[in-house]
C-alpha positions, 0 to 999 in steps of 0.5 A: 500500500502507497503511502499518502499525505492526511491531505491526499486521503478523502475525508471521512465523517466516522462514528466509532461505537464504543462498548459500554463498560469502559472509558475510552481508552481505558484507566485500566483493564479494557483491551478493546478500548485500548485499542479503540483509542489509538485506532481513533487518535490516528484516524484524527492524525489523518484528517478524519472527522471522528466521534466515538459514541460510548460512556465516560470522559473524553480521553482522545482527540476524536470527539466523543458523544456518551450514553451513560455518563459514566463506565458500566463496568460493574454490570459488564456482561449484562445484556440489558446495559448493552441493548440500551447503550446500542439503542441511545447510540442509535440517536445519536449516530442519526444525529452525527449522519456519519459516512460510516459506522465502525461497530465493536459492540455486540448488540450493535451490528442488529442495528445496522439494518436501521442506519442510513450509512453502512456498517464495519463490525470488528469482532473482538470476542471469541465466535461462538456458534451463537454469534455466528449465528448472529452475523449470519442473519446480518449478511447484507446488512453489516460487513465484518472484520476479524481482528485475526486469521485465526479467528475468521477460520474459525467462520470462514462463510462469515461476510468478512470484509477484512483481517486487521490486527489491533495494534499498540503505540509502542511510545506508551509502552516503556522498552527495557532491556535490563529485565527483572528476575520474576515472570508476570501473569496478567488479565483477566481472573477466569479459566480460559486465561490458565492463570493456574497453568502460568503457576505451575509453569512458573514455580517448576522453571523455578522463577518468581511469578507476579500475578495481575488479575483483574477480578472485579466480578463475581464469578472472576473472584469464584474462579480466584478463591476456588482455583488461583488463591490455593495455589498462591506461595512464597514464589508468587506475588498476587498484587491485584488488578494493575492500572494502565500505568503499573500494568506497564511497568510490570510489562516492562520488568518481565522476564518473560510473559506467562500466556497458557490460555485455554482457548483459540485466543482471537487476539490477545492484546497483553501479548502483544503490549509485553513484547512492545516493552521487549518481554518476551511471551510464553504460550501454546501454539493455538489461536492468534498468538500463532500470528502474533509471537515470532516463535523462537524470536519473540516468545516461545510457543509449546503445544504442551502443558508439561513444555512451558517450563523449558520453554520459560528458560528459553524464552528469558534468552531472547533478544528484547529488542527483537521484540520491540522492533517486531511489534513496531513494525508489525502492530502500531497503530498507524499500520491498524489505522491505514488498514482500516481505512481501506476497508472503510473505502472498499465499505464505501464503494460500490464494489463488493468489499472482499473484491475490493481488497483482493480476498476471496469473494 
């Protein structure tokens, strides 16, 4: 793709629909609305015309519209707040009459059918059959994007319009060279993140593990009290949920990420934010990281649960900045930014969106 000027690109008046639960981009956890955040700042870079609709205080250049005034973070996953977010969302976006929609939220995309500009709907979440299912009913009225190839193979008869990875700036990510003695487990307090694996990784590698956990719900702190605290010693360091700020830093420090989750990851933003800061990851050879993590280069994949310890001595032995380097080149937001920005002009066009970006129709 040619590079171009913000004064050679055709302007766009963009709406870009924001989940709910948190700020965008986050204080803390929230990796959609980290991604969100930079995707909007460089779209602005570029001479857009951008609003995100979604709840909080402004925290980008964009221009920002709210329904709730504040996050609704302690009722995440309640269908009913997503529905009335989407539904007041739906006036506002009448009232911006913008050239497009880019939708990351669930219920959203249902109401594409009802908007007079088209709708893109990135899926940041794993594609279970139920929606699919979903998306399937709205071919026709919403083109989807994967935020992975792992993921869209999961669905390939999906009316993909693109693959584009979610991205980082790597500025906001501190980059160390000198890294500390203690590997880092980090996100969300539920099974699908093997926080129980990371554990047992860590102490049979004989390395101290520091342990980040964002447990704000009720079944994160079942799943903490019934699985994660039994597990806890000498050898680990639970410090809670990190905020933006300290979650860098521990990035940072790392020897090396512990990342056993699972699932068929779709993307894994924590991945790719420790590599930013030259840490290296540790993980299966399954879903997204596959793409991710240059395996043997920056980080290093098993297929095994009983390998990640060898695997965690490798991985300490790899060059930080190969790391950093691999996620500035491969996942910043200018790269995500311009992406996405064909796919809006192949969206806008009068072509079908797969022709108009050489994927199979």
């Amino acid at each position: 793709m040619e590079n171009a000027t913000a004064s050679d690109r055709p302007r766009m008046r963009l709406v870009l629909l924001a989940p709910p639960w948190y700020e965008v981009p986050p204080v803390a956890y929230g990796g959609v609305e980290e991604v969100l955040g930079e995707l909007a700042d460089r779209l602005v870079d570029h001479g857009h015309d951008v609003t995100i609709v979604g709840v909080g205080r402004r925290r980008t250049r964009a221009k920002l519209r709210t329904t709730y005034g504040r996050p609704q973070e302690e009722r995440i996953g309640e269908h009913t707040v997503e529905i009335a977010h989407v539904a007041a969302a739906q006036r506002l976006i009448a009232e911006l009459r913008p050239d497009l929609v880019h939708d990351h939220t669930v219920a959203g995309p249902l109401m594409a059918a009802a908007r007079t500009a088209p709708t893109l709907a990135t899926v940041h979440s794993l594609l279970t059959p139920d929606l699919a299912l979903c998306y399937r009913s709205l071919r026709g009225d919403v083109r989807i994007a994967a935020v992975s190839e792992a993921q869209r193979r999961s669905a390939p008869d999906l009316p993909w319009a693109a693959t584009v990875h979610n991205a980082v700036a790597p500025h906001r990510f501190p980059f160390r060279a000198v890294k500390e003695d203690y590997t880092l487990v980090l996100g969300r307090c539920t099974p699908d993140k093997g926080i129980d694996i990371a554990i047992e990784a860590a102490r049979e590698a004989g390395r101290r593990l520091v342990i980040a956990l964002k447990c704000s719900q009720p079944d994160e702190r079942d799943y903490f009290d019934a699985v994660v605290r039994p597990l806890l010693g000498s050898d680990t360091d639970y410090v809670g949920q990190a905020s933006r700020k300290q979650k860098s830093e521990l990035l940072a420090g790392a020897c090396c990420l512990l990342f056993p989750v699972r699932w068929e990851e779709p993307f894994g933003m924590v991945a790719v934010e420790a590599m930013a800061c030259g840490t290296p990851v540790v993980g299966f050879r399954r879903g997204a990281l596959r793409e991710t993590v240059r395996d043997g280069v920056t980080g290093v994949l098993v297929s095994r649960r009983t390998e990640l310890a060898e695997a965690v001595d490798e991985a300490v032995r790899l060059d930080p900045r190969a790391c950093r380097e691999h996620v500035c080149r491969r996942f910043g937001g200018e790269t995500m930014a311009r992406n996405y920005e064909e796919v809006y002009r192949a969206v806008l066009g009068s072509a079908p969106v797969a022709q108009a970006i050489g994927l199979p129709s």
